[in-house]
Structures are given as structure tokens and as C-alpha cells.
Residue, then its C-alpha position, 0 to 999 in steps of 0.5 A: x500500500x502506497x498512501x499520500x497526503x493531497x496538497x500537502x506541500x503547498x499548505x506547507x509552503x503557505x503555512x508551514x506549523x499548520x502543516x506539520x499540525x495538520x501532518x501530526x493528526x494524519x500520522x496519528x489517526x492512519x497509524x492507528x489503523x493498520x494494525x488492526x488489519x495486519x498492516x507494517x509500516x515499513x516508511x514514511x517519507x514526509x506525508x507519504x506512507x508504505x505499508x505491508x499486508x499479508x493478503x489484498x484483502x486485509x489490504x483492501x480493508x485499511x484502505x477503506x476504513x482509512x478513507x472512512x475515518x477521513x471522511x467522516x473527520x473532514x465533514x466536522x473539520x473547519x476549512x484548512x483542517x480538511x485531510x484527503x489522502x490517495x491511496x495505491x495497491x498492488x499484490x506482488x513479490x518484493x526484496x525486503x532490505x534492512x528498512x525497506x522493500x524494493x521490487x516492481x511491486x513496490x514501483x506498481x503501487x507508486x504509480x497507481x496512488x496518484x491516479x486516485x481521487x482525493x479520498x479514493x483508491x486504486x488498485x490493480x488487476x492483481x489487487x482486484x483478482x484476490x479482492x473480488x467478491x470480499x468486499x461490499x464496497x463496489x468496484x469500477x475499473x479505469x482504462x489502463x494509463x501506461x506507467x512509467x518504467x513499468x514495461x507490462x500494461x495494468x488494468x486499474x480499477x477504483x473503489x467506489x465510496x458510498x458518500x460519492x455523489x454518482x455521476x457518469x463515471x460512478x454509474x455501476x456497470x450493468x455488466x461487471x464495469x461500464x461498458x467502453x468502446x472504440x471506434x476504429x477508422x473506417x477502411x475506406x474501399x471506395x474507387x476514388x482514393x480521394x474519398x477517404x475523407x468521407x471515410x474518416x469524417x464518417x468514424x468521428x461522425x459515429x463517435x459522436x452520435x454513441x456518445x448518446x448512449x446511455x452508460x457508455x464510455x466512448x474514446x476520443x478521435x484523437x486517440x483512435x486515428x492512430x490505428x488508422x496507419x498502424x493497424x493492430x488487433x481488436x485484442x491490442x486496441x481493447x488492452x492499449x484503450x482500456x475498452x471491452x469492444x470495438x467498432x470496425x468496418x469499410x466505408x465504399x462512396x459511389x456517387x450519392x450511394x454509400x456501402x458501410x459495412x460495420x461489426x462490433x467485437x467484444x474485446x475479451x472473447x474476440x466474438x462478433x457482437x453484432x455485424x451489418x451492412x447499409x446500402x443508402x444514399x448519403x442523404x440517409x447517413x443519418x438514419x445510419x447513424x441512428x441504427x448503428x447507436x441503437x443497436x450497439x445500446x440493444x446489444x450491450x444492454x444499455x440504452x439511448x439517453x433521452x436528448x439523443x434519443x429525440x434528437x437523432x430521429x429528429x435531425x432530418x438527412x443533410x443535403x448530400x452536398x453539404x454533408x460531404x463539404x461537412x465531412x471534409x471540414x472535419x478532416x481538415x480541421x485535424x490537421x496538425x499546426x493549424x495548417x488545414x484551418x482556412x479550407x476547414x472554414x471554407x468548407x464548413x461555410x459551404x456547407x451552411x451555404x447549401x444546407x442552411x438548417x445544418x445544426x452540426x456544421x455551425x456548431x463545428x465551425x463555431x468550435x474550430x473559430x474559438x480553439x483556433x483563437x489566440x493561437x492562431x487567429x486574433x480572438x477579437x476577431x474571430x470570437x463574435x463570428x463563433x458566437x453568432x454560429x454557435x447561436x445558430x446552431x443552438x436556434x436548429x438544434x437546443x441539444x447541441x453539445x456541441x454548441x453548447x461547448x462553443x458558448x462555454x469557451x466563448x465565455x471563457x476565453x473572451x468573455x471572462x464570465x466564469x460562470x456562464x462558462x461553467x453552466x454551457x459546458x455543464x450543458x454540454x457534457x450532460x448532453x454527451x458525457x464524451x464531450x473532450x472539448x467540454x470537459x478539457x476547458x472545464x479543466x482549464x477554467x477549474x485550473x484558473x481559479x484555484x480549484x485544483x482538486x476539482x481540476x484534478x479530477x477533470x483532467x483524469x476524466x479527460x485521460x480516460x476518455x482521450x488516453x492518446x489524446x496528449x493530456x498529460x500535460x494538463x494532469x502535470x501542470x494541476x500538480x505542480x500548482x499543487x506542489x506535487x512536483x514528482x507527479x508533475x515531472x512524472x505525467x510530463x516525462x510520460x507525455x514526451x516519451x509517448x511521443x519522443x518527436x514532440x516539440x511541444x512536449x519536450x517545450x513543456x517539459x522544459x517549463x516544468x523543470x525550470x519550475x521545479x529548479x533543475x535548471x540542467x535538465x530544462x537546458x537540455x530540452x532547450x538544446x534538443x533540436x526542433x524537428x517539426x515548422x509549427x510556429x507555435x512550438x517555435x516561439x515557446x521554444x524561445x520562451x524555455x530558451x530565455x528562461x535557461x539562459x540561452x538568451x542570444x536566441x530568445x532575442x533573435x526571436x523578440x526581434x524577429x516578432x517586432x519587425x514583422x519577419x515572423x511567419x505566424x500570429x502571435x498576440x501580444x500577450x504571447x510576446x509578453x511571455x518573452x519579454x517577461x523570460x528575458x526580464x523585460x518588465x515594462x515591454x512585458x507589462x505594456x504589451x499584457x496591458x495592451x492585449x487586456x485593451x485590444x480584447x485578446x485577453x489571454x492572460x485567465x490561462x497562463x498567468x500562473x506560469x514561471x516566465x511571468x515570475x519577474x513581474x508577478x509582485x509588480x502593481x500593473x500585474x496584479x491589477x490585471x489579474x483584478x480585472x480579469x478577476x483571477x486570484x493572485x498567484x502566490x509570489x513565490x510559487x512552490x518550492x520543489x525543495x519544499x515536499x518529497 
């Protein structure tokens, strides 16, 4: 057993003697409990603890009185005295030392704990195979995060506690866990090769429209194109994926008729759940849409949610040339560096143009203006555009996700109205609990305000139902601002590993190192060559670059944005950044204010970040976190030196 105090380090830094008090009180009640099921401290390393049982069961039961005892003590706790602790298990053999273990099963048992909730628990296949049964408390199983330095994949699963309000990853299993499904990319078999734009905007089509049944986790696009180049077995998808079926199939496009040959196959017994073929026109790929969901609810026993159910039959079939103008803007859109964002507009609007009562093209066309916004695009320019068509949709269709989603970011970005962003994106995902981009922003905005443990908690939603989707760094951004900076460096290190080629993961990581003061390692990220022509990743390479010392570069490109000779957007608040690494306070300060002028505003999401250290005490700066009414980020951020 692994176990380890939430926020601990940060308090610590704040208030470091109602930190050791409040350290005090979670020794003295945890130590308590572990003899009473046979439980061995073998060490404790500041708020963390290890512990030995003779079986998972006995385990098991600690844990959950622990947890017990902790809730009830946090329900008549004056704030500050609340205790919440993660707690990891695994079964496994290990090599007893003088003072302490050592094995794989050691290491297990340390990577899962910080997948817990506060208060939650975790434990592995292993864990749950001798637990199963035994316990009353239920059990509901997690896709599989790959673990660091842990060669084989491990199913995770998490105790469900019986004050947790439920919720859509709390719902109990109507078969042993909820039921989870990957789509694949759809084969395309057509006669032209160019149609295999209609074949990938069909698959993300379909991940959308079961995202409306009910108790189903549906993985995100990003996270199953992949297997579109590197095929592998339903078995490796379902083990990779953490799903217990998969969608597969061929698209083959003639004219105005389409061939969709699908079957669905249940992961664990490689059977065929279900197999059809739809010969129709393209006009009736909607009732397509409609059948495939509701077969595969019929087949796993699970049902359509009421909004999808009444908006599916109600969505009349598009117009065929709309539709495929739809689906090539869908495709485009995912194009990496921006580079497929001005023909994914022209073929959205096409497709308004020749359909005006096309809910799902507005809605798509909106979402692609506000995540283009202050990256790409000005937000002042383009923020009203998305706004009247997310309207629009809304108008067609009052159970866009989608839209909905849209408004959200919207009021986020540009708006800065907290909390009608938090009441759209609400809406959105309580319209389709798979909505990535609702519950990624939402993390975002629980992150600007200080609510960590909350966005904590969305980020790992956000992993579970995007695993390939690159959200690792979100996680490893909310624990350092909660002084967890081995967890931090940890999820940043497992982002660039998964994609060694990253620039921006190697960027970020970068970030993080300067921030837990080893200045060594973000030099090293700063000098590994670029490998992509993102501009993005570029400038924030410029960015690590000031901030390691490696100051004649960061310069070059200061002057290369003043003087027009940079080939990409950059908004002056990205500038400031710059300015703010290189110790430019009143450039840094001038251009922050400017952007707070010119209706840019995009200090809400990074105004916590290391580059604007140099600048956070000044007057100028506070002042704009009032009007953007942000809390103030601590002047001294959390030490790495100051936790574990």
C-alpha cells in the first residue's frame, strides 16, 4: 500500500506549523489503523506512507476504513483542517532490505496512488483478482494509463465510496464495469482514393452520435486515428484503450450511394457482437447513424439517453452536398499546426451555404473559430463570428453539445464570465458525457481559479476518455500548482516519451523543470533540436530558451516578432511571455496591458506560469489579474525543495 497526503506541500509552503499540525493528526489517526488489519509500516517519507499486508484483502480493508475515518473527520473539520489522502495497491513479490522493500511491486503501487481521487483508491488487476467478491464496497475499473518504467500494461480499477455523489463515471456497470468502446477508422474501399475523407469524417461522425448512449464510455478521435496507419488487433486496441469492444468496418462512396459495412467485437472473447451492412444514399447517413447507436445500446444492454434519443430521429438527412463539404471540414480541421484551418472554414461555410438548417456544421465551425483563437487567429476577431454560429446552431438544434461547448469557451476565453462558462459546458457534457472539448476547458477554467482538486479530477476524466489524446500535460501542470512536483515531472516525462518527436512536449517539459529548479535538465530540452515548422512550438521554444539562459536566441526571436519577419500570429500577450523570460518588465507589462485593451485577453490561462515570475509582485500585474478577476498567484510559487 502506497498512501499520500493531497496538497500537502503547498499548505506547507503557505503555512508551514499548520502543516506539520495538520501532518501530526494524519500520522496519528492512519497509524492507528493498520494494525488492526495486519498492516507494517515499513516508511514514511514526509506525508507519504508504505505499508505491508499479508493478503489484498486485509489490504483492501485499511484502505477503506482509512478513507472512512477521513471522511467522516473532514465533514466536522473547519476549512484548512480538511485531510484527503490517495491511496495505491498492488499484490506482488518484493526484496525486503534492512528498512525497506524494493521490487516492481513496490514501483506498481507508486504509480497507481496518484491516479486516485482525493479520498479514493486504486488498485490493480492483481489487487482486484484476490479482492473480488470480499468486499461490499463496489468496484469500477479505469482504462489502463501506461506507467512509467513499468514495461507490462495494468488494468486499474477504483473503489467506489458510498458518500460519492454518482455521476457518469460512478454509474455501476450493468455488466461487471461500464461498458467502453472504440471506434476504429473506417477502411475506406471506395474507387476514388480521394474519398477517404468521407471515410474518416464518417468514424468521428459515429463517435459522436454513441456518445448518446446511455452508460457508455466512448474514446476520443484523437486517440483512435492512430490505428488508422498502424493497424493492430481488436485484442491490442481493447488492452492499449482500456475498452471491452470495438467498432470496425469499410466505408465504399459511389456517387450519392454509400456501402458501410460495420461489426462490433467484444474485446475479451474476440466474438462478433453484432455485424451489418447499409446500402443508402448519403442523404440517409443519418438514419445510419441512428441504427448503428441503437443497436450497439440493444446489444450491450444499455440504452439511448433521452436528448439523443429525440434528437437523432429528429435531425432530418443533410443535403448530400453539404454533408460531404461537412465531412471534409472535419478532416481538415485535424490537421496538425493549424495548417488545414482556412479550407476547414471554407468548407464548413459551404456547407451552411447549401444546407442552411445544418445544426452540426455551425456548431463545428463555431468550435474550430474559438480553439483556433489566440493561437492562431486574433480572438477579437474571430470570437463574435463563433458566437453568432454557435447561436445558430443552438436556434436548429437546443441539444447541441456541441454548441453548447462553443458558448462555454466563448465565455471563457473572451468573455471572462466564469460562470456562464461553467453552466454551457455543464450543458454540454450532460448532453454527451464524451464531450473532450467540454470537459478539457472545464479543466482549464477549474485550473484558473484555484480549484485544483476539482481540476484534478477533470483532467483524469479527460485521460480516460482521450488516453492518446496528449493530456498529460494538463494532469502535470494541476500538480505542480499543487506542489506535487514528482507527479508533475512524472505525467510530463510520460507525455514526451509517448511521443519522443514532440516539440511541444519536450517545450513543456522544459517549463516544468525550470519550475521545479533543475535548471540542467530544462537546458537540455532547450538544446534538443526542433524537428517539426509549427510556429507555435517555435516561439515557446524561445520562451524555455530565455528562461535557461540561452538568451542570444530568445532575442533573435523578440526581434524577429517586432519587425514583422515572423511567419505566424502571435498576440501580444504571447510576446509578453518573452519579454517577461528575458526580464523585460515594462515591454512585458505594456504589451499584457495592451492585449487586456485590444480584447485578446489571454492572460485567465497562463498567468500562473514561471516566465511571468519577474513581474508577478509588480502593481500593473496584479491589477490585471483584478480585472480579469483571477486570484493572485502566490509570489513565490512552490518550492520543489519544499515536499518529497
Amino acid at each position: 500500500m502506497f498512501t499520500d497526503m493531497v496538497g500537502y506541500s503547498a499548505l506547507a509552503q503557505a503555512d508551514e506549523a499548520a502543516a506539520l499540525a495538520l501532518l501530526e493528526t494524519h500520522n496519528r489517526v492512519i497509524r492507528d489503523v493498520f494494525p488492526r488489519f495486519q498492516g507494517r509500516e515499513i516508511k514514511t517519507v514526509g506525508d507519504a506512507f508504505l505499508v505491508e499486508f499479508g493478503s489484498a484483502l486485509d489490504a483492501a480493508r485499511c484502505a477503506l476504513e482509512i478513507q472512512r475515518i477521513l471522511h467522516e473527520h473532514n465533514a466536522s473539520a473547519p476549512p484548512g483542517q480538511q485531510i484527503r489522502i490517495r491511496i495505491g495497491l498492488h499484490v506482488g513479490d518484493v526484496v525486503e532490505t534492512k528498512d525497506d522493500l524494493l521490487g516492481d511491486a513496490v514501483n506498481i503501487a507508486s504509480r497507481i496512488e496518484p491516479l486516485a481521487q482525493p479520498g479514493g483508491i486504486c488498485l490493480t488487476q492483481q489487487a482486484y483478482d484476490q479482492i473480488q467478491n470480499k468486499v461490499q464496497t463496489p468496484v469500477t475499473r479505469l482504462p489502463p494509463t501506461p506507467l512509467k518504467n513499468i514495461s507490462v500494461p495494468t488494468a486499474v480499477y477504483r473503489f467506489v465510496q458510498p458518500w460519492e455523489a454518482l455521476g457518469a463515471d460512478h454509474v455501476l456497470p450493468k455488466r461487471g464495469g461500464t461498458r467502453s468502446i472504440a471506434v476504429l477508422p473506417f477502411t475506406n474501399i471506395s474507387p476514388d482514393p480521394k474519398d477517404e475523407y468521407f471515410a474518416d469524417g464518417l468514424t468521428e461522425e459515429v463517435i459522436t452520435v454513441l456518445s448518446g448512449v446511455h452508460d457508455l464510455s466512448v474514446i476520443a478521435r484523437t486517440s483512435v486515428m492512430p490505428y488508422k496507419t498502424v493497424p493492430k488487433s481488436v485484442a491490442q486496441v481493447g488492452q492499449e484503450l482500456g475498452v471491452d469492444t470495438v467498432l470496425e468496418g469499410s466505408v465504399r462512396k459511389a456517387g450519392d450511394r454509400i456501402r458501410i459495412t460495420l461489426q462490433l467485437v467484444d474485446v475479451a472473447t474476440q466474438r462478433h457482437i453484432w455485424a451489418s451492412s447499409y446500402n443508402r444514399e448519403i442523404g440517409d447517413v443519418f438514419a445510419v447513424q441512428s441504427d448503428i447507436a441503437e443497436r450497439t445500446a440493444e446489444a450491450l444492454r444499455l440504452e439511448l439517453s433521452k436528448w439523443e434519443e429525440a434528437g437523432i430521429r429528429r435531425r432530418p438527412g443533410p443535403n448530400r452536398d453539404a454533408y460531404e463539404a461537412y465531412l471534409h471540414g472535419l478532416v481538415l480541421a485535424q490537421k496538425p499546426g493549424g495548417r488545414g484551418l482556412d479550407t476547414a472554414f471554407e468548407s464548413f461555410e459551404k456547407a451552411t451555404q447549401l444546407d442552411p438548417n445544418f445544426a452540426d456544421a455551425y456548431a463545428a465551425w463555431a468550435n474550430l473559430y474559438v480553439v483556433a483563437s489566440g493561437t492562431y487567429l486574433p480572438m477579437r476577431a474571430v470570437m463574435p463570428k463563433a458566437r453568432k454560429l454557435a447561436a445558430r446552431a443552438l436556434e436548429i438544434n437546443p441539444d447541441s453539445s456541441d454548441a453548447h461547448a462553443a458558448l462555454g469557451n466563448i465565455a471563457l476565453q473572451f468573455d471572462m464570465d466564469w460562470q456562464v462558462a461553467e453552466a454551457e459546458f455543464g450543458r454540454a457534457i450532460a448532453l454527451n458525457p464524451s464531450n473532450i472539448t467540454a470537459h478539457s476547458f472545464l479543466g482549464l477554467l477549474q485550473t484558473a481559479l484555484g480549484r485544483l482538486d476539482e481540476a484534478r479530477e477533470t483532467a483524469l476524466r479527460v485521460t480516460r476518455l482521450d488516453p492518446g489524446g496528449g493530456h498529460f500535460n494538463q494532469l502535470a501542470w494541476i500538480e505542480l500548482l499543487l506542489g506535487n512536483f514528482e507527479s508533475a515531472l512524472r505525467y510530463a516525462e510520460e507525455a514526451r516519451d509517448r511521443d519522443p518527436s514532440s516539440d511541444s512536449g519536450r517545450n513543456y517539459l522544459g517549463l516544468l523543470y525550470v519550475e521545479a529548479g533543475r535548471m540542467a535538465d530544462a537546458r537540455r530540452e532547450a538544446e534538443t533540436p526542433l524537428r517539426s515548422t509549427d510556429p507555435v512550438d517555435e516561439f515557446d521554444r524561445a520562451i524555455l530558451n530565455a528562461l535557461v539562459g540561452r538568451i542570444a536566441e530568445a532575442r533573435e526571436m523578440a526581434a524577429r516578432v517586432e519587425r514583422g519577419a515572423f511567419k505566424a500570429y502571435i498576440s501580444a500577450a504571447d510576446l509578453s511571455m518573452l519579454y517577461s523570460a528575458l526580464g523585460e518588465k515594462e515591454k512585458a507589462l505594456a504589451l499584457l496591458e495592451k492585449d487586456w485593451r485590444e480584447g485578446d485577453r489571454i492572460l485567465w490561462l497562463f498567468y500562473r506560469g514561471v516566465f511571468y515570475n519577474p513581474i508577478r509582485d509588480e502593481p500593473r500585474f496584479r491589477a490585471l489579474l483584478q480585472q480579469y478577476r483571477l486570484p493572485a498567484a502566490p509570489s513565490t510559487p512552490p518550492s520543489a525543495h519544499s515536499g518529497r
